[in-house]
C-alpha positions as CSV (number, residue, x, y, z in Angstrom):
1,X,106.0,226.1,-93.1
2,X,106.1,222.8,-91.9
3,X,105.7,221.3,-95.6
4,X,108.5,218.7,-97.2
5,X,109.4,219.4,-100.5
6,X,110.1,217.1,-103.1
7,X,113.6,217.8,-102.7
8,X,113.4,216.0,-99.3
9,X,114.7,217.6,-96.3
10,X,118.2,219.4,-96.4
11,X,121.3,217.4,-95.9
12,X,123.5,218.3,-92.8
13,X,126.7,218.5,-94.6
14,X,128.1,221.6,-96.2
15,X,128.5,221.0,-99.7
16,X,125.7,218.6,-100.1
17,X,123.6,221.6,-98.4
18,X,124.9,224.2,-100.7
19,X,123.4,222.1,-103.7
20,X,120.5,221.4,-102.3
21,X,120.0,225.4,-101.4
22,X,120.5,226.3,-105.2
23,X,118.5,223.7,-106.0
24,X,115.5,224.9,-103.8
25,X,115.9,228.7,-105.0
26,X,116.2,227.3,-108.6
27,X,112.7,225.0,-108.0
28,X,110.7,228.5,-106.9
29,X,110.9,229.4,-111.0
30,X,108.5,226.4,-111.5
31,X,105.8,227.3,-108.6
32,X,103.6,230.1,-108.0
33,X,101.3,231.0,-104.9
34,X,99.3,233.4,-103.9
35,X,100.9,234.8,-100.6
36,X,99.6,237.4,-97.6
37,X,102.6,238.6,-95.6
38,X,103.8,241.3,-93.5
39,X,107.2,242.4,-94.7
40,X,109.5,245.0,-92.6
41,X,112.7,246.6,-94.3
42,X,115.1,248.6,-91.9
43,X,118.3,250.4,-93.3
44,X,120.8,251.1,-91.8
45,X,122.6,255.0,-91.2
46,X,125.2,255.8,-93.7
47,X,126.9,259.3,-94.0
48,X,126.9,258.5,-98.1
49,X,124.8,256.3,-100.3
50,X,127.5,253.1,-100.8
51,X,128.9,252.5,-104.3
52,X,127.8,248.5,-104.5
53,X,127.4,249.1,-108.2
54,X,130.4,247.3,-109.5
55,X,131.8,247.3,-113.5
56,X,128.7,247.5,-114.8
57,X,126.6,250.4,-112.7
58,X,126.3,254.1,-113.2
59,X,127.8,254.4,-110.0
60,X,127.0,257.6,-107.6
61,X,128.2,260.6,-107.0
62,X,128.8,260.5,-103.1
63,X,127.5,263.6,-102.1
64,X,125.9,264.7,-99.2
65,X,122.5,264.6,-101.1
66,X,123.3,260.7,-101.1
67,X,123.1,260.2,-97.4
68,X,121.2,257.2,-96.8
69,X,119.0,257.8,-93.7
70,X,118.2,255.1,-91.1
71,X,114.7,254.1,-90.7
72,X,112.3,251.2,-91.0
73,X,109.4,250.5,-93.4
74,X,106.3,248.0,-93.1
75,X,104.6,246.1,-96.1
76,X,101.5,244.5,-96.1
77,X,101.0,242.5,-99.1
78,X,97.3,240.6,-99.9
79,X,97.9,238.1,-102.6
80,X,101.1,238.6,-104.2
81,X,101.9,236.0,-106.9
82,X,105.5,235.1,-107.5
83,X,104.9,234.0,-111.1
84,X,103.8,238.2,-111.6
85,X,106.6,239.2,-110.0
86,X,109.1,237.5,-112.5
87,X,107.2,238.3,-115.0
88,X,107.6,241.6,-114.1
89,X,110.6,241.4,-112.8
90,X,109.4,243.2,-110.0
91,X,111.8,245.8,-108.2
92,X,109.6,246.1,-105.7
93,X,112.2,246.1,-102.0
94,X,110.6,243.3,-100.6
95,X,110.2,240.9,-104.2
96,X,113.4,238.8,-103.6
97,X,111.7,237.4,-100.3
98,X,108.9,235.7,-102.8
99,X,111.0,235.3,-105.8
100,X,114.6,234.4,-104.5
101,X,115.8,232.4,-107.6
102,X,116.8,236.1,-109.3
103,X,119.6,235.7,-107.0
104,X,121.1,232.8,-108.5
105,X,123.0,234.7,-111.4
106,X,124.9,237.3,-109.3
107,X,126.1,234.8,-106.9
108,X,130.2,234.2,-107.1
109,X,130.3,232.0,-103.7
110,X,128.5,230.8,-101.4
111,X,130.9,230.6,-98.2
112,X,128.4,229.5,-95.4
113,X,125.4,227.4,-95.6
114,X,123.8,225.9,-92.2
115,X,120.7,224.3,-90.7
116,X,118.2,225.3,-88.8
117,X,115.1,224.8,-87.1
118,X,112.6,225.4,-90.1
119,X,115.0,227.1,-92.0
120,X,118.4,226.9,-93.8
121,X,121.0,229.7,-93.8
122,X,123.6,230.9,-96.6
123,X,126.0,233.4,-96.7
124,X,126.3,234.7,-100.3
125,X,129.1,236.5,-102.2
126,X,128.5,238.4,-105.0
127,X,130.0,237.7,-108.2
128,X,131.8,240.6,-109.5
129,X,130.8,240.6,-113.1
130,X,127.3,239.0,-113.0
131,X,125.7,240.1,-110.3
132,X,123.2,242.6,-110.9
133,X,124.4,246.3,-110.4
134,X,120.9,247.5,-110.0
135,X,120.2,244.6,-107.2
136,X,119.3,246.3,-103.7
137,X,120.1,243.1,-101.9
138,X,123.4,241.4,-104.0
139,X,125.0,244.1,-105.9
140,X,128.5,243.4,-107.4
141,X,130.0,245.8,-104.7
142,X,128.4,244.1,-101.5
143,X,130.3,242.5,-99.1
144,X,127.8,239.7,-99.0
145,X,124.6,238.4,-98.4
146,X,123.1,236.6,-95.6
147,X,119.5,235.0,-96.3
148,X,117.0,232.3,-94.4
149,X,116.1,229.7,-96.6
150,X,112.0,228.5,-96.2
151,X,112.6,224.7,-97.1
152,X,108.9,224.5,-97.5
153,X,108.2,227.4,-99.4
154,X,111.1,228.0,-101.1
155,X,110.8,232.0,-99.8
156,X,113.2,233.7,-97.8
157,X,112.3,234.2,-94.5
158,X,115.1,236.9,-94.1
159,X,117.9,238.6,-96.1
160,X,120.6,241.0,-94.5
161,X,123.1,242.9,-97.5
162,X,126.3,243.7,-96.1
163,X,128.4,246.1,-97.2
164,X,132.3,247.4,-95.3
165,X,130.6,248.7,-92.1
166,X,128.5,245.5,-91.7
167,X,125.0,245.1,-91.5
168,X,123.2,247.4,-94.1
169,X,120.1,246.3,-95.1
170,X,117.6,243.5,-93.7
171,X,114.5,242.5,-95.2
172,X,112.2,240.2,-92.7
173,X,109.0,238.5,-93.3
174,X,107.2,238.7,-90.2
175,X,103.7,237.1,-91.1
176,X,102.8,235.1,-93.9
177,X,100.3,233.0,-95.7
178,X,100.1,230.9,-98.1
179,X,97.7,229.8,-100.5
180,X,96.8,228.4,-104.0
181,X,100.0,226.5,-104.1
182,X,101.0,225.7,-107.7
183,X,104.2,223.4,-108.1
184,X,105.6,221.1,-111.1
185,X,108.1,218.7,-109.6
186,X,109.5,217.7,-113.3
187,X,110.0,221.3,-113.9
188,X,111.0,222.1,-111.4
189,X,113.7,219.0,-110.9
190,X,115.4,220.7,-114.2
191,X,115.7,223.7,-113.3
192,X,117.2,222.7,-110.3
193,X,120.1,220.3,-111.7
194,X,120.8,223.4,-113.9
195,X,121.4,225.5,-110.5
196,X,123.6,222.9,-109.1
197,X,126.2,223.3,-111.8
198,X,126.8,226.9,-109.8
199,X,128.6,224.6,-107.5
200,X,129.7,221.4,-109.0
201,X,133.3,220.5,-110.6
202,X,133.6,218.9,-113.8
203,X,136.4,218.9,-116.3
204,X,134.8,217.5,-120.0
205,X,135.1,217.0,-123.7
206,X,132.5,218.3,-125.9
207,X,131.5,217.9,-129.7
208,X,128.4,220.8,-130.1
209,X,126.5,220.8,-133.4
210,X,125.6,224.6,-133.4
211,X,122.8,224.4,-135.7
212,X,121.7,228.4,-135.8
213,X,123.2,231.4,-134.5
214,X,123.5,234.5,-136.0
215,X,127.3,234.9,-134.1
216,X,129.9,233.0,-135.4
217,X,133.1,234.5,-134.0
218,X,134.3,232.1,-130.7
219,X,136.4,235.2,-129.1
220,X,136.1,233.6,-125.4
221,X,137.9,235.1,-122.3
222,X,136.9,232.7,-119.2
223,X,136.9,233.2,-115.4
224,X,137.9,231.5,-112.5
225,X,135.7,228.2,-112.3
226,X,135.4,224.5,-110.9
227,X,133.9,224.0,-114.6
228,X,135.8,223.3,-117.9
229,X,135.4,221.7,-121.1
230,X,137.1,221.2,-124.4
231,X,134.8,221.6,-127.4
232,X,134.8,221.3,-130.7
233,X,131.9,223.8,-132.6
234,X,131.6,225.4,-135.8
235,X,135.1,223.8,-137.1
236,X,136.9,225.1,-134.3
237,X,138.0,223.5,-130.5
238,X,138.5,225.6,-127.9
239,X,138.5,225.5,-124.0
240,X,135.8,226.9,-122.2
241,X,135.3,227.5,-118.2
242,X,131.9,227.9,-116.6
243,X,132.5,231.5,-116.1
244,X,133.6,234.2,-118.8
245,X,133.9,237.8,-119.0
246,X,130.7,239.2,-120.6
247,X,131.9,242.3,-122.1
248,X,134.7,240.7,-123.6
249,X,133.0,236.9,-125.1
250,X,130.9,236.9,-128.2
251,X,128.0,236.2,-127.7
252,X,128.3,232.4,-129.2
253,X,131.1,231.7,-127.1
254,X,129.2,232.9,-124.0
255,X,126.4,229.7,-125.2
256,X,128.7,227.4,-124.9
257,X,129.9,228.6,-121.8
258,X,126.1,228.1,-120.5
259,X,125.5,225.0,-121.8
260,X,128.3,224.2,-119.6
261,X,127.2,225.9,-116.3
262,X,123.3,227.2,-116.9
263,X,123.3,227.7,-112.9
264,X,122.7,231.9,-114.1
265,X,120.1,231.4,-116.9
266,X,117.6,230.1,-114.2
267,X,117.3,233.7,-112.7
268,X,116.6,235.2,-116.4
269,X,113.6,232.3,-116.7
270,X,109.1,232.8,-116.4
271,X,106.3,230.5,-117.1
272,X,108.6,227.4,-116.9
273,X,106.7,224.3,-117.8
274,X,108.2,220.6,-118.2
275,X,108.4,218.9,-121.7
276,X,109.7,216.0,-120.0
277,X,111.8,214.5,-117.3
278,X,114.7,215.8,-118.5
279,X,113.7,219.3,-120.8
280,X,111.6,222.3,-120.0
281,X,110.4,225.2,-121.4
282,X,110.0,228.8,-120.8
283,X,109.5,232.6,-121.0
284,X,112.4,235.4,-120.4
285,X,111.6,237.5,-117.9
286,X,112.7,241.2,-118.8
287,X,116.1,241.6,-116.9
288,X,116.6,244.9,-117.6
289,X,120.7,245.1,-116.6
290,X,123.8,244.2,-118.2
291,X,124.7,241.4,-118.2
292,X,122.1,239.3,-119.9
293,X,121.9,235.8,-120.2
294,X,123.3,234.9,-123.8
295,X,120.5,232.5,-124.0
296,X,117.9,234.1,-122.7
297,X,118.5,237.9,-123.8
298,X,115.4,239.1,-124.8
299,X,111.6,239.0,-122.9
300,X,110.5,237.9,-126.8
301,X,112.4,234.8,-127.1
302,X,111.1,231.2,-125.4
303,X,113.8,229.1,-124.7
304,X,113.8,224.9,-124.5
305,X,116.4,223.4,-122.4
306,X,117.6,219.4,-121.9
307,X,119.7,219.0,-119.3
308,X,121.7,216.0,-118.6
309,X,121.1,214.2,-115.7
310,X,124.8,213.2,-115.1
311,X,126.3,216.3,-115.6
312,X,124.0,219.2,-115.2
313,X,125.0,220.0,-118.8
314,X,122.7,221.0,-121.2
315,X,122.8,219.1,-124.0
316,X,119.8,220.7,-126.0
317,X,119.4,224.4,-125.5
318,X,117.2,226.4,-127.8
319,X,115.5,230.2,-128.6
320,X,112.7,230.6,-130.7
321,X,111.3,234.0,-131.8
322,X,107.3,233.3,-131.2
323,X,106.1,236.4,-132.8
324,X,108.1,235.2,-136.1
325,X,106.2,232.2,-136.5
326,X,108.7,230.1,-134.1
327,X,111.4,231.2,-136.0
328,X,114.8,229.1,-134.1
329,X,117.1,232.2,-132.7
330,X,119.4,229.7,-131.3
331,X,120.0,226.1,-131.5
332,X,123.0,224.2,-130.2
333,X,123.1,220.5,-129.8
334,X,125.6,218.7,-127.5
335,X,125.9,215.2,-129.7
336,X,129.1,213.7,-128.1
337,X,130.0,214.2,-124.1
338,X,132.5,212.6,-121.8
339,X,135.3,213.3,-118.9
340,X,138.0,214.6,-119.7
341,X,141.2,212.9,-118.9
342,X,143.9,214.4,-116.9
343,X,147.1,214.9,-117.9
């Protein structure tokens, strides 16, 4: 579609474009359609069924009752809301085409992003220990991802999965309308900074007043990231990077590791809806797969997020438990921030 966004168009430069990419998957948790389209999915021929389950999967057992045939399937969809499918958290083949911010949390790197005409393209890397291991298009295993970026929709146009003998799996929208377009630009602004932090170096100081949580051990055990910061919470300063290994943080730990890079919590987020310029709130969708978001866990809990402009820090993050009355689940609260000096 020939629509701007309120992103604006995207930047010709490589970084700049990779932000604004995240950002536009990020801004598609805010909007909702209704959408006609004719989808077509073709596989590719494999002698066995490839293990792209990573850590975290049940893996297969690579027998010859695991042979994945080649062949080519059509869908016709008549008013498909992307709100229901996050809701749902759809699994339906062709879903990540309408609702491609679920992405956003298994991706490690993204190692190509280009321009073209109506479109943008990325190549996409999965992360190893956070991408999905039930995902049929960015499993941990996968060689990568290429998708086609609708500026104007948000929707991807196309998404091939690769795995070691190339081209696997492409998904392809081949007709589409849209209709009964539903879009909050303050919401949707949020979420977006939040996505950019997927990308964006910074090295910080942090006092956090963690003012409920049911975890109070810190155990932390941090990743490879352009993100750090040293932060003082519950009596205690530690270090903390923008990636950690889930299995092996507590769960409080893991928090603070969000506040510092929420890029991932967007794809765990439903019924987002702007509190102000700068804070939203929303709905969990049910993820069913390990590993969860630490602040958005559970499809019961509705989370309130403040994000700071500068940064893409949260500064405010909370969980409430509405079927207790609102009781607060969560609650930390960034009350001093600033660079950190090097040296």
């Amino acid at each position: 579609m020939a629509t701007t966004h309120w992103l604006g168009d995207p930047p010709a430069e490589h970084d700049p474009l990779t932000a604004w990419a995240l950002s536009r998957l990020a801004a598609t948790v805010a909007e909702d359609a209704r959408v006609d389209a004719v989808v077509e999915i073709a596989c590719e021929e494999r002698e066995f069924e490839p293990e792209l389950e990573g850590r975290f999967g049940a893996g297969t057992t690579g027998g010859p009752a695991s042979r994945r045939p080649r062949g080519t399937r059509t869908f016709r969809l008549d008013g498909v809301s992307p709100a229901l499918l996050r809701e749902e958290d759809s699994d339906e083949p062709w879903a990540v085409l309408f609702d491609p911010a679920r992405l956003i949390r298994g991706i490690g790197a993204v190692t190509r992003a280009e321009r073209g005409k109506g479109y943008v393209e990325l190549a996409l890397v999965p992360h190893p220990l956070f991408a999905d291991p039930a995902d049929a298009w960015l499993p941990p295993g996968a060689r990568g991802l290429v998708v086609r970026l609708d500026p104007g929709t948000g929707f991807l146009s196309s998404a091939t999965l690769h795995d070691d003998r190339d081209p696997l799996a492409t998904a392809r929208v081949d007709e589409l309308g849209v209709r009964d377009v539903l879009s909050s630009a303050e919401a949707g602004w949020v979420v977006a900074r939040m996505a950019r932090t997927l990308v964006e170096p910074v090295r910080l100081t942090a006092d956090v007043a963690v003012e409920a949580d049911p975890h109070e051990d810190l155990a932390f055990t941090g990743g490879p990231s352009a993100r750090s910061w040293t932060v003082s919470a519950g009596g205690r300063e530690l270090t903390v990077t923008g990636d950690y290994a889930p299995d092996v943080t507590s769960p409080s730990a893991a928090r603070l590791a969000e506040l510092l890079a929420p890029a991932r919590i967007v794809s765990h987020l439903a019924r987002v809806t702007a509190v102000s310029a700068t804070s939203v709130r929303a709905g969990v969708r049910p993820l069913r797969t390990f590993p969860l978001s630490a602040w958005a866990p559970d499809e019961s809990l509705t989370c309130a997020f403040t994000v700071d402009q500068e940064t893409g820090v949260l500064v405010r993050a909370e969980a409430t438990a509405e079927e207790e009355g609102g009781r607060v689940v969560f609650r930390h609260v960034v009350t001093a921030l600033g660079a950190r000096r090097s040296g």
